[in-house]
SEFIZA-3560 file (N, C-alpha, C; in Angstrom, 3 decimals):
REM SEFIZA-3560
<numar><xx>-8.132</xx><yy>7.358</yy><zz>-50.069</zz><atom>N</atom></numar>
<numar><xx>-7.313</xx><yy>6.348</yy><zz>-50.687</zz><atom>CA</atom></numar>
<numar><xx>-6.328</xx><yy>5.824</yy><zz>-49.659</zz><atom>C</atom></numar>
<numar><xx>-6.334</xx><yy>4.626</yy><zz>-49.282</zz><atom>N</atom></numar>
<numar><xx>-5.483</xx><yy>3.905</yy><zz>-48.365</zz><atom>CA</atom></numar>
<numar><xx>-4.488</xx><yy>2.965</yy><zz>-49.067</zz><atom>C</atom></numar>
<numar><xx>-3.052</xx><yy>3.571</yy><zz>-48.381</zz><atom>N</atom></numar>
<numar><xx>-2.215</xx><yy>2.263</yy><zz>-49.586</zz><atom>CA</atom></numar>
<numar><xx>-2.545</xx><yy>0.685</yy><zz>-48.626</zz><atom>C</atom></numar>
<numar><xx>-2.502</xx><yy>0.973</yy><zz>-47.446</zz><atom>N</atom></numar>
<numar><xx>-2.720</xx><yy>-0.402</yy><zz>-47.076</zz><atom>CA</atom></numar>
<numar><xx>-3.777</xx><yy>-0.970</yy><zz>-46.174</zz><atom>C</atom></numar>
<numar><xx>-4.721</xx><yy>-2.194</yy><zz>-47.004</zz><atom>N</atom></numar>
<numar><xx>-5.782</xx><yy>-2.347</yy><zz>-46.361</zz><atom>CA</atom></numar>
<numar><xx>-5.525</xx><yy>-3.657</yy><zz>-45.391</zz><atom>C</atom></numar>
<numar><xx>-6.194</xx><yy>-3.427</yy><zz>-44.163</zz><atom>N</atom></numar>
<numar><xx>-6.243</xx><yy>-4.177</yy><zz>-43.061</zz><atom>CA</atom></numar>
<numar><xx>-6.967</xx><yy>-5.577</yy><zz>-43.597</zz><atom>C</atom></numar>
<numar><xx>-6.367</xx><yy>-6.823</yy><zz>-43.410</zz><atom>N</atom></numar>
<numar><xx>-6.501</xx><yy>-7.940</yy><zz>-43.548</zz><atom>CA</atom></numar>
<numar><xx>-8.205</xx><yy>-8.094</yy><zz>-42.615</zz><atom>C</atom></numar>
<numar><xx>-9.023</xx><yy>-8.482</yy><zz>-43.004</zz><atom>N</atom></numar>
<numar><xx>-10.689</xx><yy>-9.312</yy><zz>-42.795</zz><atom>CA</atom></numar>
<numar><xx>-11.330</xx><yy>-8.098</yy><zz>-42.065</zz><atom>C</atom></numar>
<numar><xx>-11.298</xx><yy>-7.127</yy><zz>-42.863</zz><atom>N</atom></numar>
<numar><xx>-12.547</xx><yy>-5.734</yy><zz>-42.561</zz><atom>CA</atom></numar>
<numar><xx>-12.578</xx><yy>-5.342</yy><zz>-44.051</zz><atom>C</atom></numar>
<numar><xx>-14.205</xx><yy>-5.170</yy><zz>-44.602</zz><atom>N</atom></numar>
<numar><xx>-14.590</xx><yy>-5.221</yy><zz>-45.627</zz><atom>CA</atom></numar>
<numar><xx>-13.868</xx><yy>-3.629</yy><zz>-45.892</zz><atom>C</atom></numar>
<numar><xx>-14.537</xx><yy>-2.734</yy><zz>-46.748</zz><atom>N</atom></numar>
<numar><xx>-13.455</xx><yy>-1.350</yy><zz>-47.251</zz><atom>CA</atom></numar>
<numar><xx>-14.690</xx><yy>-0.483</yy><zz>-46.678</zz><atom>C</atom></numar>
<numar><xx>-16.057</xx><yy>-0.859</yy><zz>-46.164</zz><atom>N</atom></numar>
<numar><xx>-16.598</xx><yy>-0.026</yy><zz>-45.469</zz><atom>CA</atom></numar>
<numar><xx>-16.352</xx><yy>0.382</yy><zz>-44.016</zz><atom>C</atom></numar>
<numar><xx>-16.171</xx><yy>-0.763</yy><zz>-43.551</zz><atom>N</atom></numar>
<numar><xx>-15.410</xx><yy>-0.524</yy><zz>-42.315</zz><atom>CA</atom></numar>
<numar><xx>-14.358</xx><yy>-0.312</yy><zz>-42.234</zz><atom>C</atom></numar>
<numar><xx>-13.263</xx><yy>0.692</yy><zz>-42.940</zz><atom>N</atom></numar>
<numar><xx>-12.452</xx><yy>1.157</yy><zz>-42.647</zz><atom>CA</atom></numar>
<numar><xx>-12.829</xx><yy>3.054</yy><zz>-43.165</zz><atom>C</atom></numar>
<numar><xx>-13.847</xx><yy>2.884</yy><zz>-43.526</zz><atom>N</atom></numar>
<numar><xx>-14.503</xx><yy>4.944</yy><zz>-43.501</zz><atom>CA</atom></numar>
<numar><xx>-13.999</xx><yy>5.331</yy><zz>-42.448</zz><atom>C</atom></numar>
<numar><xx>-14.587</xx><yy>6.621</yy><zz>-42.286</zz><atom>N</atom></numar>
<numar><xx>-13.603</xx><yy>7.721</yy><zz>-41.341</zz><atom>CA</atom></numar>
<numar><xx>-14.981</xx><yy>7.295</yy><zz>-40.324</zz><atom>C</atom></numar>
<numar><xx>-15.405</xx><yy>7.498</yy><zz>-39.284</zz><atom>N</atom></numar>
<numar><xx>-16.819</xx><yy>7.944</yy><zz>-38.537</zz><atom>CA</atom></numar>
<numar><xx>-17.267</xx><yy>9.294</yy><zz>-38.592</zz><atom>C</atom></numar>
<numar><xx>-18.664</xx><yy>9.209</yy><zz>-38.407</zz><atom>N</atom></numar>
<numar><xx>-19.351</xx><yy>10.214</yy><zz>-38.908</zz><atom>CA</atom></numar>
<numar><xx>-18.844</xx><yy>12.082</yy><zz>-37.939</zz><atom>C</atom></numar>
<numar><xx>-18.674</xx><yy>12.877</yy><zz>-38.566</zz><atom>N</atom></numar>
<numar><xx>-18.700</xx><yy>13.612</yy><zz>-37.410</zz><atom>CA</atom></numar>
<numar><xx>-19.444</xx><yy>13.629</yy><zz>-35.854</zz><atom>C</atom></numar>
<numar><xx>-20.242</xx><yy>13.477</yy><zz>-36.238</zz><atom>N</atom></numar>
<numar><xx>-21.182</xx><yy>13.814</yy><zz>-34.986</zz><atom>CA</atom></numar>
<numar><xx>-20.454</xx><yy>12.465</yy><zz>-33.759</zz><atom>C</atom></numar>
<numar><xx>-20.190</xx><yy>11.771</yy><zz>-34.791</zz><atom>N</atom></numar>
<numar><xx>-19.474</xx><yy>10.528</yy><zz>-33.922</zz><atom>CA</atom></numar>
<numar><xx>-18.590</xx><yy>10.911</yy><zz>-32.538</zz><atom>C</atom></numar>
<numar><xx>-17.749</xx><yy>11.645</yy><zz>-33.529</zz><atom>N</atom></numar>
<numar><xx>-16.354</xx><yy>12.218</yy><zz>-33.321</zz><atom>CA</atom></numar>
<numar><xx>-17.050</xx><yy>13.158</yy><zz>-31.977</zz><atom>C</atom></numar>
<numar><xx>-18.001</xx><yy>14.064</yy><zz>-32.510</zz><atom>N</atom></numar>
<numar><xx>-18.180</xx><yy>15.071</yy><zz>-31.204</zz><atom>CA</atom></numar>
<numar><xx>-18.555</xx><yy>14.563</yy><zz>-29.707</zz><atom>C</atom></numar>
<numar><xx>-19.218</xx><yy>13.434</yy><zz>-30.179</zz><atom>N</atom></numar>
<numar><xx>-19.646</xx><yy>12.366</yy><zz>-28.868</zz><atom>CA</atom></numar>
<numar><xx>-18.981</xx><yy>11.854</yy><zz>-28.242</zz><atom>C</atom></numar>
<numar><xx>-17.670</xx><yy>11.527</yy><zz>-28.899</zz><atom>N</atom></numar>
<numar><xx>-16.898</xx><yy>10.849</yy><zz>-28.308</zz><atom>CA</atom></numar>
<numar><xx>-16.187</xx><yy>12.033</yy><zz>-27.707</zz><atom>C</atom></numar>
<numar><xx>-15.552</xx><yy>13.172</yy><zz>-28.128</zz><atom>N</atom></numar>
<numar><xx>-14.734</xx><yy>13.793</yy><zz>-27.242</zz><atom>CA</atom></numar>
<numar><xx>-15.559</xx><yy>14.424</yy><zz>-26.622</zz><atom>C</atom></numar>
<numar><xx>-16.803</xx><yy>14.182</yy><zz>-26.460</zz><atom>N</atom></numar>
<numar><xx>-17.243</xx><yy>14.935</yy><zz>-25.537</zz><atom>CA</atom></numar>
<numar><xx>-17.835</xx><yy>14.315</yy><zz>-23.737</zz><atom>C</atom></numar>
<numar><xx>-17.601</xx><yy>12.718</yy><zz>-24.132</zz><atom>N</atom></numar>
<numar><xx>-17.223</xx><yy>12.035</yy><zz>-23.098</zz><atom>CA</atom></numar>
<numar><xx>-16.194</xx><yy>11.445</yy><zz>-22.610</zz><atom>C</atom></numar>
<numar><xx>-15.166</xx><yy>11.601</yy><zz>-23.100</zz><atom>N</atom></numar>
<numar><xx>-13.513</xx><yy>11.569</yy><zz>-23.281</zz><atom>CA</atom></numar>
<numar><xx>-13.249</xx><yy>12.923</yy><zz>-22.140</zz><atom>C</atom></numar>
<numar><xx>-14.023</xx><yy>14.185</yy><zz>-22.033</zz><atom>N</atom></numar>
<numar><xx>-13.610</xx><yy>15.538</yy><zz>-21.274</zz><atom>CA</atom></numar>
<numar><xx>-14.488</xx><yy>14.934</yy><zz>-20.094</zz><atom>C</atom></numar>
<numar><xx>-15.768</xx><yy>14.665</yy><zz>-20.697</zz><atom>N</atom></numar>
<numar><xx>-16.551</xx><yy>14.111</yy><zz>-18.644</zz><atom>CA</atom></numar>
<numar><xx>-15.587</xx><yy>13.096</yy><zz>-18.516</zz><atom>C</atom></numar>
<numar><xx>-15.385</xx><yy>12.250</yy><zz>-18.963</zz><atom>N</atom></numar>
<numar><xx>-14.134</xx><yy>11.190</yy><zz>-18.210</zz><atom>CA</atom></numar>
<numar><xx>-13.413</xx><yy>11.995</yy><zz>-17.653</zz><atom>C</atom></numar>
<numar><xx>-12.164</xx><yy>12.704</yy><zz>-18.419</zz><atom>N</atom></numar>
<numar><xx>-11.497</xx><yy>13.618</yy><zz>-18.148</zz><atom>CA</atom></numar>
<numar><xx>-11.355</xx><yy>14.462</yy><zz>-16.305</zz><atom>C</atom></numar>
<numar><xx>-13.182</xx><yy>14.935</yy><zz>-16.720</zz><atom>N</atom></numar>
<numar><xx>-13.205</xx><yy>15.459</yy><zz>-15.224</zz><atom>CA</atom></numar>
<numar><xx>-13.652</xx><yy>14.668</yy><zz>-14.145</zz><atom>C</atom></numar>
<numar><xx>-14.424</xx><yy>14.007</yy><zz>-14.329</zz><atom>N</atom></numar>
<numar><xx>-14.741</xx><yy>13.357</yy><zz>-12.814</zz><atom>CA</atom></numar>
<numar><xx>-13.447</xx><yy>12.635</yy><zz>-12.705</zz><atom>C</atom></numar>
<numar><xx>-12.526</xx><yy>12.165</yy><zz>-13.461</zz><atom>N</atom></numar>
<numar><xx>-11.577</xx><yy>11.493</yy><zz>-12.957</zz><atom>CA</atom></numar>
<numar><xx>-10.608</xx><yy>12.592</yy><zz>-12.480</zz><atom>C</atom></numar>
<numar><xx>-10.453</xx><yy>14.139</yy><zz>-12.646</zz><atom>N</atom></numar>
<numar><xx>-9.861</xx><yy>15.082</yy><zz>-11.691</zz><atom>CA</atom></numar>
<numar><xx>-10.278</xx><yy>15.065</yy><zz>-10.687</zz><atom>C</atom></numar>
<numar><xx>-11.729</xx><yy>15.265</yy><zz>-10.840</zz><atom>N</atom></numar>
<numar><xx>-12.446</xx><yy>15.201</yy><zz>-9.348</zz><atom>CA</atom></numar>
<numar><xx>-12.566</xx><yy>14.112</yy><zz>-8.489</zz><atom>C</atom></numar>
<numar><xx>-12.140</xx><yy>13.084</yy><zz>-8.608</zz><atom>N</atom></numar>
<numar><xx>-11.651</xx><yy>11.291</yy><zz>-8.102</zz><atom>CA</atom></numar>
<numar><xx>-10.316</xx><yy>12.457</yy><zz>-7.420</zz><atom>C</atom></numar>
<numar><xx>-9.160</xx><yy>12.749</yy><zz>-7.936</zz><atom>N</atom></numar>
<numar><xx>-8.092</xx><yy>12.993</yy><zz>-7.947</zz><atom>CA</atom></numar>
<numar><xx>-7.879</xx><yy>13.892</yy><zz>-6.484</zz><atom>C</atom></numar>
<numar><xx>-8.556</xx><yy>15.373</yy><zz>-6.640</zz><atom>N</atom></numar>
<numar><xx>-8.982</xx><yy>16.166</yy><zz>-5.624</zz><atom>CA</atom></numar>
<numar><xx>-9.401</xx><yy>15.610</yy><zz>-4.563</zz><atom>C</atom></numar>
<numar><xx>-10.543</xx><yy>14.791</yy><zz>-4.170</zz><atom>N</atom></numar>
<numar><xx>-11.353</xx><yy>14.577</yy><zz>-3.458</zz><atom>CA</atom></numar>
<numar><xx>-10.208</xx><yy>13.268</yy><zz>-2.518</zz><atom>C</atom></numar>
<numar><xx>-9.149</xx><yy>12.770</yy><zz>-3.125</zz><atom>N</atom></numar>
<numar><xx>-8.712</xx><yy>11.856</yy><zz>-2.492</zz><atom>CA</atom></numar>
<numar><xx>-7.463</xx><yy>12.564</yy><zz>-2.059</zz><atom>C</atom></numar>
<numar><xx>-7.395</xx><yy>13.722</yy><zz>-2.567</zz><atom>N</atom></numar>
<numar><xx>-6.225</xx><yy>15.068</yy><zz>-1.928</zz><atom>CA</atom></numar>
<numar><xx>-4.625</xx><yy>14.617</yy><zz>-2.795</zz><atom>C</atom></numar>
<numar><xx>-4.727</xx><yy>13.917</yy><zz>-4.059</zz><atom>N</atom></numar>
<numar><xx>-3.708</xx><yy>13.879</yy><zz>-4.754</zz><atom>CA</atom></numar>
<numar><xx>-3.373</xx><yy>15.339</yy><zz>-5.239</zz><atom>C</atom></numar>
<numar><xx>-1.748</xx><yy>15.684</yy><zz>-4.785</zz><atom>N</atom></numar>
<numar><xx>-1.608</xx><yy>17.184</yy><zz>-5.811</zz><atom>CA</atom></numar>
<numar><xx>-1.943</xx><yy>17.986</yy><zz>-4.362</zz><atom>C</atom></numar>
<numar><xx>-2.045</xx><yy>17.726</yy><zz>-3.719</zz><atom>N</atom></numar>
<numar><xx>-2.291</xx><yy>18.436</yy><zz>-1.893</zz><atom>CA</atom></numar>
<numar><xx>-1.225</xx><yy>18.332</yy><zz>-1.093</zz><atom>C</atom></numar>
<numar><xx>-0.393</xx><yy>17.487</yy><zz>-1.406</zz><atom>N</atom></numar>
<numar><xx>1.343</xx><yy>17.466</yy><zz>-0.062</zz><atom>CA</atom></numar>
<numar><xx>1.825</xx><yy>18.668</yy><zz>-0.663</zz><atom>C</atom></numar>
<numar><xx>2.565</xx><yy>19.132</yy><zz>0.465</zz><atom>N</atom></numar>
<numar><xx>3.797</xx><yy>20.467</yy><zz>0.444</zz><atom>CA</atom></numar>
<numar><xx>5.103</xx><yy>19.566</yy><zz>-0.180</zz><atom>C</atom></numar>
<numar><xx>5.797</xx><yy>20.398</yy><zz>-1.071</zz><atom>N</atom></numar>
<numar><xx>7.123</xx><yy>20.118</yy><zz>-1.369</zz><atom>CA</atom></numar>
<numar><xx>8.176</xx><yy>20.680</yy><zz>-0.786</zz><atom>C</atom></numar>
//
């Protein structure tokens, strides 16, 4: 139950997404995640002495 509905999206397109959705997505949200550490490393960010 939503008190407020978004102006020109029918009431199906505002459902939740499916789980499996959800797992897909955070589960390329963490590979993003890492190769963009490994971008990070490899260019020696997080490597100077303080």
């Amino acid at each position: 139950m939503g008190l407020v509905k978004r102006a020109g999206k029918p009431e199906s397109a505002l459902q939740s997404p499916a789980p499996e959705a959800l797992s897909t997505l955070l589960l390329q949200g963490e590979d993003m995640i890492d190769q963009l550490a490994r971008a990070h490393m490899s260019w020696g960010l997080g490597s100077a002495n303080q």
